[in-house]
C-alpha positions as CSV (number, residue, x, y, z in Angstrom):
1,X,-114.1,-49.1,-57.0
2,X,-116.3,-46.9,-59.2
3,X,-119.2,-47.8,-61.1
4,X,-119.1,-49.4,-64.5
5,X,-120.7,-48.5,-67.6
6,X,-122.8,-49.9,-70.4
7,X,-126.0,-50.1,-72.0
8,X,-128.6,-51.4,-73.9
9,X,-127.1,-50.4,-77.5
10,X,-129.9,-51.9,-79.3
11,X,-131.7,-48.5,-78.3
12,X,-129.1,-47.0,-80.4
13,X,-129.6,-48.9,-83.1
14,X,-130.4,-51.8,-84.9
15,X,-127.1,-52.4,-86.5
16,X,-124.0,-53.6,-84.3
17,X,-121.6,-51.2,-85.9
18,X,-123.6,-48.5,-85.0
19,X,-124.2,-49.6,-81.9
20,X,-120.4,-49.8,-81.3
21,X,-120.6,-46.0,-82.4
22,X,-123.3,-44.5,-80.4
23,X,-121.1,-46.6,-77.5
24,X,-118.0,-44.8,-78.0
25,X,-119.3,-41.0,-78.7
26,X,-120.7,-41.9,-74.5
27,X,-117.2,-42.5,-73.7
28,X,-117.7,-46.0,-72.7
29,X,-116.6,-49.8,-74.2
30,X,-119.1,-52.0,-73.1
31,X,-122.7,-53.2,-74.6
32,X,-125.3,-55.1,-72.8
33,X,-126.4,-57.7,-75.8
34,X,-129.9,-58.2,-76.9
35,X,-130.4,-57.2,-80.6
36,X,-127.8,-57.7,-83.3
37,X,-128.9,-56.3,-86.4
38,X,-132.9,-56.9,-85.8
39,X,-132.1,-60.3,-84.3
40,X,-132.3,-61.4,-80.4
41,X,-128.2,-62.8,-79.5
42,X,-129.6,-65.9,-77.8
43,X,-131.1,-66.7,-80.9
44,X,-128.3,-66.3,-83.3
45,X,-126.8,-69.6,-85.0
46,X,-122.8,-70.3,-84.4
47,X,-122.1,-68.6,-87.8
48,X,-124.0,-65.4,-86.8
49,X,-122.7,-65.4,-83.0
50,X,-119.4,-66.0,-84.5
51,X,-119.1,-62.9,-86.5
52,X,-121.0,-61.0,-83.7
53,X,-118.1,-61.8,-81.1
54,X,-115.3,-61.0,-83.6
55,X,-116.7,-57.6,-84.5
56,X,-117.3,-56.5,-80.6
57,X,-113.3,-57.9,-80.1
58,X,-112.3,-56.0,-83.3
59,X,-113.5,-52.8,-81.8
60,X,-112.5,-53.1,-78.1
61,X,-116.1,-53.9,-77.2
62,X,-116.6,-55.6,-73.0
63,X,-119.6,-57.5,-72.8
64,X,-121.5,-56.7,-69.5
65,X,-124.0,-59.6,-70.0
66,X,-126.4,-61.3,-72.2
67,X,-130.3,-59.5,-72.3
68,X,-131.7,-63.0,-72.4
69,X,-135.5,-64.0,-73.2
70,X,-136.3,-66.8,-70.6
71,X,-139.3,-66.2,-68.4
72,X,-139.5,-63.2,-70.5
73,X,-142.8,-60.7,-70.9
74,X,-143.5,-63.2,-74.1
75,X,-142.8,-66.6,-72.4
76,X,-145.8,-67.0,-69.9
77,X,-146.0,-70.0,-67.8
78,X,-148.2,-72.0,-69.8
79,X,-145.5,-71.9,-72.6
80,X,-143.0,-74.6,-73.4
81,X,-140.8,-74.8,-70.8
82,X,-138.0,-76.4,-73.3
83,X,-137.4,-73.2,-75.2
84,X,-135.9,-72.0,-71.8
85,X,-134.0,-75.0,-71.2
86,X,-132.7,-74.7,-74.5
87,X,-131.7,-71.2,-74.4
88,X,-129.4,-71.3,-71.4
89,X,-127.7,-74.3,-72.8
90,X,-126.7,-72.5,-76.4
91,X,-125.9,-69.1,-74.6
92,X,-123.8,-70.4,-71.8
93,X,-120.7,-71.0,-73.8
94,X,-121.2,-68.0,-75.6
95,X,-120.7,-66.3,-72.6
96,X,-118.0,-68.0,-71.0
97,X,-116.0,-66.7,-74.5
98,X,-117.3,-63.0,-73.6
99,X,-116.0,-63.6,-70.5
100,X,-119.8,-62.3,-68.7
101,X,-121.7,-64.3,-66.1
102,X,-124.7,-62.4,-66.1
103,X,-128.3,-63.8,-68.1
104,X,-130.8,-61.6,-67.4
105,X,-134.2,-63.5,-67.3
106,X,-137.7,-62.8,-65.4
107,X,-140.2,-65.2,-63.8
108,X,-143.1,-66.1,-66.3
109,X,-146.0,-63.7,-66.7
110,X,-149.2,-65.4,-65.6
111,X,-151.2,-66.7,-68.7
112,X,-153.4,-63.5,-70.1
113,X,-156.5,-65.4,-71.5
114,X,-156.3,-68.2,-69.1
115,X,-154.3,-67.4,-65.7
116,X,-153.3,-69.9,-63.7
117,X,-154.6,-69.7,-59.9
118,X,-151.8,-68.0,-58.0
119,X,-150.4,-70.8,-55.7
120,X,-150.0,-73.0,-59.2
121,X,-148.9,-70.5,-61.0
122,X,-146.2,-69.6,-58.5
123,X,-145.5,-73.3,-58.1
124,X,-144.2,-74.0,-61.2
125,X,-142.2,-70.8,-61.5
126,X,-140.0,-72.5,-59.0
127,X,-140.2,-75.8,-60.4
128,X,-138.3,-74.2,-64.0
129,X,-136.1,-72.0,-61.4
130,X,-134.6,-74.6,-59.5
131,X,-134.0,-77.1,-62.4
132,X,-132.7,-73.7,-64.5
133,X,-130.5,-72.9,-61.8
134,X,-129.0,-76.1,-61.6
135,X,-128.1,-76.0,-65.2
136,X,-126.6,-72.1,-64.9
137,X,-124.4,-73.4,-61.4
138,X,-123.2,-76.7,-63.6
139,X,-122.4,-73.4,-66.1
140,X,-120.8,-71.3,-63.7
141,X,-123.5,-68.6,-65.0
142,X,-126.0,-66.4,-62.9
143,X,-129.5,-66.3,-63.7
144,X,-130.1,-62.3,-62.9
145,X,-133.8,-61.3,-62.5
146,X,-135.0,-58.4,-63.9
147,X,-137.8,-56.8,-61.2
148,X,-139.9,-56.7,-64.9
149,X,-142.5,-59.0,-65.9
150,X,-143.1,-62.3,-63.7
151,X,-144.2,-63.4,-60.3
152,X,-141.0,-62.2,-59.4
153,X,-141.8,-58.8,-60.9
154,X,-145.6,-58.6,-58.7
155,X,-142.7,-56.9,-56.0
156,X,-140.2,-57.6,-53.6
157,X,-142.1,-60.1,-51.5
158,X,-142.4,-62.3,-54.4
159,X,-139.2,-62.2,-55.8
160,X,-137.8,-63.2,-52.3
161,X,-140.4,-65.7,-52.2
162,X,-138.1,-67.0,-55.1
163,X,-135.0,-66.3,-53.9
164,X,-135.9,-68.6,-50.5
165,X,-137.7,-71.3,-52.6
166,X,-135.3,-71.8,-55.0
167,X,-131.8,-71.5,-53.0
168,X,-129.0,-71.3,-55.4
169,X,-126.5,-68.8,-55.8
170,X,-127.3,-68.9,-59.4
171,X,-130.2,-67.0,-59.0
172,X,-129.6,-63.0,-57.9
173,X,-131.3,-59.7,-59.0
174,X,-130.7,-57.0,-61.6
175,X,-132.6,-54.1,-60.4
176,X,-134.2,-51.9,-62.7
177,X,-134.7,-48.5,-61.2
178,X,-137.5,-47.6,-63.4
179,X,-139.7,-50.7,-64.0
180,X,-141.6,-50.3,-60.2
181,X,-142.4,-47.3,-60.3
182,X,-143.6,-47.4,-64.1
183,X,-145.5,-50.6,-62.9
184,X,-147.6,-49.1,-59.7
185,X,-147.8,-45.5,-61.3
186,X,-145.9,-44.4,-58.0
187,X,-142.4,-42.8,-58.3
188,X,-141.4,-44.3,-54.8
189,X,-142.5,-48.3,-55.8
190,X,-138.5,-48.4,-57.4
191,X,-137.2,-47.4,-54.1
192,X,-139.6,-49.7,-51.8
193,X,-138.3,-53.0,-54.2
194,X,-134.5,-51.3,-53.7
195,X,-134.5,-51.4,-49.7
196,X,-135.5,-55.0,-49.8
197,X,-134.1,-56.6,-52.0
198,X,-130.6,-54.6,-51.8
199,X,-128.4,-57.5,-51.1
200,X,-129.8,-59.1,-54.1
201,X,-128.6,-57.0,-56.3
202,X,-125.6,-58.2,-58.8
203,X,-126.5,-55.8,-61.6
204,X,-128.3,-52.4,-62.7
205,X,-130.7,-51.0,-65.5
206,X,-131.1,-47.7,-65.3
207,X,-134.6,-47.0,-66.6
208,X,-135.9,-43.3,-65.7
209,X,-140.0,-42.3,-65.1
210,X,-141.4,-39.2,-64.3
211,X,-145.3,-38.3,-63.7
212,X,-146.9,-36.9,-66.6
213,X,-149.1,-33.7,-67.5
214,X,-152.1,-37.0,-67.5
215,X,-151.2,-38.2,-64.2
216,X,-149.5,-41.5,-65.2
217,X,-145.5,-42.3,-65.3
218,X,-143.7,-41.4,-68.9
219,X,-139.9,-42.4,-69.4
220,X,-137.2,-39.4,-69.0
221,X,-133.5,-38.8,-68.7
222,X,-132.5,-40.0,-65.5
223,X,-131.6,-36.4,-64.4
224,X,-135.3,-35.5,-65.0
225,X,-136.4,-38.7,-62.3
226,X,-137.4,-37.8,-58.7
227,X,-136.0,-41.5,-57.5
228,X,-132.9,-42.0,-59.6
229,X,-130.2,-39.7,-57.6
230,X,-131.2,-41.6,-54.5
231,X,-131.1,-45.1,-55.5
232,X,-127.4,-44.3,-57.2
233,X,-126.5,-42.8,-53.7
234,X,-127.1,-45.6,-52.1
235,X,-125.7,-48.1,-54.3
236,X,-122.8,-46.2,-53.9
237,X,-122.7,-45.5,-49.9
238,X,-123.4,-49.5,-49.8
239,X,-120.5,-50.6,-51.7
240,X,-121.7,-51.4,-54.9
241,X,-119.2,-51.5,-57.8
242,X,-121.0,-53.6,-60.4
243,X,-122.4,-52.8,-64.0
244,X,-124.2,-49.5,-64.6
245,X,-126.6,-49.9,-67.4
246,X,-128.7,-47.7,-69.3
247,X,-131.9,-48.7,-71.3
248,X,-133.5,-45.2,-71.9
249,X,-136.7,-46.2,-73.3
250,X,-136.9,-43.0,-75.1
251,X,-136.3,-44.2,-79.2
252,X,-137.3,-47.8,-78.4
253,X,-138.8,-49.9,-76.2
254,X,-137.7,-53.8,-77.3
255,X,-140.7,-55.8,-74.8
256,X,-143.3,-53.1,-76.5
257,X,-142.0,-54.1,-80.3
258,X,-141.2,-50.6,-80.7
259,X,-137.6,-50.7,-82.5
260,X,-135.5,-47.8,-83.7
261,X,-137.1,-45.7,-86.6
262,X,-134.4,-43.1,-86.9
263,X,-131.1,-44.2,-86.0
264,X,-130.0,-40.7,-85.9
265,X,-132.4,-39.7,-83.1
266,X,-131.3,-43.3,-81.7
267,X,-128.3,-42.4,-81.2
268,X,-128.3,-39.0,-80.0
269,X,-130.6,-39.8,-77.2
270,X,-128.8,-42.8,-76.2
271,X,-125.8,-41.1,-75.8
272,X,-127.3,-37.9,-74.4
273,X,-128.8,-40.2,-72.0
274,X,-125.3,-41.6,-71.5
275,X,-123.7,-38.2,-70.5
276,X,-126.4,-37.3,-68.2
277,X,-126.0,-40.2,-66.2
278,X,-122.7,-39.9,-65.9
279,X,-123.1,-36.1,-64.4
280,X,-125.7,-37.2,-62.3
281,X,-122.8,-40.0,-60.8
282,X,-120.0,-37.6,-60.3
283,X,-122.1,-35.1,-58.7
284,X,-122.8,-37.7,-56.0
């Protein structure tokens, strides 16, 4: 089975309706959700989630998966633990009616002005990962972790420190095939977290880096990174037949707070980014 495409549309734009647009002019008709006009899914009331869900089936729209916040880059491990609990609980059902399995959440940043020692701090990760994955199994959901921002995200060591720990087949990995090597300034990190954690993977973003004039990563087209061809190879040669999805990082970067200025340039690199991708696949 080929791959299967989707994205981050929220990079497109801020507005669903656009988002559905900049969607179709790829070719494709299926979003990743995160922001619906300006405002984060999980955290839309029944009204707003209801009108969300009836535009995306008015327009033929697939939802690939839910771009949740839990554990997230602004929930460190000294936060309040309910919010997370919370969240899964209101998106769950939300997802059973998009017909989606996949949450994507990290594993809490270590508190910035007043980190935790690392065997507590790891600790309670998978204290909140074992009693969230018992709520997402009871759900029939799968927590996915992003290899982002967490003790999961340190590398692949730690995030099958996790997966061992917390032992529930609620718990798998969406691999981002940017974030690694953006995160250790070293274009082969991506492809070091890939080859161990390969038969984790239930999901992909497709993030692109390249080294800069300065030395240091900067985001690209995914044609334009020295990784990206190989990783997509060998998703392929290994069977994988799972969600393809693209969060350029070019217009707007949603864990940075930078949002879509022009919607117009939004959209055109979105689905530039789109099309390039897809060449890069079918010259595989």
């Amino acid at each position: 089975m080929a791959f299967k495409f989707t994205g981050f549309a929220d990079e497109a734009s801020r507005v669903l309706l656009k988002q559905i647009e900049a969607t179709k002019e790829a070719g494709w008709s299926s979003i990743e959700l995160r922001l619906v006009d300006a405002k984060h899914v999980c955290d839309e009331t029944d009204a707003e989630w209801a009108a969300t869900w009836a535009t995306l089936q008015q327009h033929g729209i697939v939802v690939a998966g839910f771009g949740g916040q839990i554990a997230n880059w602004a929930r460190p491990i000294s936060g309040d633990f309910q919010k997370d609990l919370d969240e899964l609980r209101r998106v769950a059902p939300r997802m059973h009616q998009a017909g989606t399995k996949l949450l994507r959440i990290m594993s809490y940043p270590n508190d910035k002005d007043h980190p935790w020692p690392n065997d507590k701090w790891r600790d309670e990760v998978i204290r909140r990962l074992r009693e969230l994955a018992k709520v997402a199994e009871g759900e029939g959901v799968i927590l996915a972790h992003e290899n982002c921002s967490g003790y999961g995200g340190l590398g692949p060591a730690e995030y099958m420190e996790l997966v061992k720990a917390v032992n529930s087949p609620a718990l798998k990995l969406i691999f981002d095939t940017g974030n690694s090597s953006a995160h250790d300034n070293d274009t082969e990190a991506s492809w070091r977290y890939y080859q161990a954690c390969r038969k984790e993977i239930v999901h992909v973003h497709i993030k692109s880096y390249r080294r800069g004039d300065d030395g240091k990563m900067v985001t690209c087209y995914p044609d334009e990174d020295p990784v990206q061809r190989r990783l997509l190879a060998d998703l392929k040669a290994t069977g994988y037949n799972g969600w393809i999805s693209i969060e350029p990082h070019l217009a707007a970067a949603v864990h940075a707070g930078k949002d879509v200025k022009d919607e117009d340039k939004g959209k055109t690199i979105y689905v530039e980014y789109a099309r390039r991708l897809t060449k890069l696949i079918a010259g595989l």
